[in-house]
C-alpha positions in Angstrom: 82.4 103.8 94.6 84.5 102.3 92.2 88.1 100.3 93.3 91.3 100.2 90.7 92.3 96.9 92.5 96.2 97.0 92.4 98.5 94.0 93.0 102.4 94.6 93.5 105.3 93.2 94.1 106.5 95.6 97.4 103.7 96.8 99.4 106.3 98.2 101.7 107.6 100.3 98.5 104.3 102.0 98.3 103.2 105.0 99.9 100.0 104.2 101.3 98.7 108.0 103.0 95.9 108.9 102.1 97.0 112.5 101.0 99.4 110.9 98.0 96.6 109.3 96.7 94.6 112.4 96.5 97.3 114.0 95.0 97.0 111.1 92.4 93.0 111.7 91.7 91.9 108.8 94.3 89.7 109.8 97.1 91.0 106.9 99.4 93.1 104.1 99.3 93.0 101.0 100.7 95.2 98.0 102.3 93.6 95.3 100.9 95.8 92.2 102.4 98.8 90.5 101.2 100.5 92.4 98.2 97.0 94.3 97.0 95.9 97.5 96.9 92.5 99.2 96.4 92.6 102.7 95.4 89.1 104.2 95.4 88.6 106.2 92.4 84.5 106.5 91.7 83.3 106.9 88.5 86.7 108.2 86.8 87.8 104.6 87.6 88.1 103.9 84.1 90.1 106.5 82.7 92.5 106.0 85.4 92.9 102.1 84.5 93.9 102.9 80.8 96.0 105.6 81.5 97.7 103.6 83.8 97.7 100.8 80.9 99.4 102.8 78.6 101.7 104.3 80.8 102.4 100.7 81.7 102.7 99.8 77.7 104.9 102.7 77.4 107.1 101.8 80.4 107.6 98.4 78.2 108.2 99.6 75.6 111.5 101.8 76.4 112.9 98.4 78.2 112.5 96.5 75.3 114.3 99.3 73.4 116.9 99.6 76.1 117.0 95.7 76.1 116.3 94.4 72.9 116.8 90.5 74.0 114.2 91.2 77.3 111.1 89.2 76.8 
């Protein structure tokens, strides 16, 4: 099985049940220790991580925009 390995700021701001990740596309999720996260994705691993890129990009993006001094 293949992990997107997640690290965050908040653990305590994510919801960690099992059923949300599902939801989601994962088949598990995992508390990995300190502020990281494993969600367990198998072989769709990959599309997941450059969705989540872009969306990331994208999320950038508009705060720039919204911000144009923020670095």
């Amino acid at each position: 099985m293949t992990r997107l390995r997640l690290s965050v700021h908040n653990k305590e701001l994510v919801d960690m049940s099992k059923k949300t990740w599902q939801k989601l596309g994962a088949l598990d999720v995992v508390d990995a220790g300190g502020n990281n996260i494993q969600a367990i994705y198998g072989a769709s691993v990959s599309n997941v991580k450059i969705q989540l890129e872009d969306y990331l990009e994208e999320l950038t993006r508009q705060s720039n925009q919204a911000n144009p001094l923020a670095i």
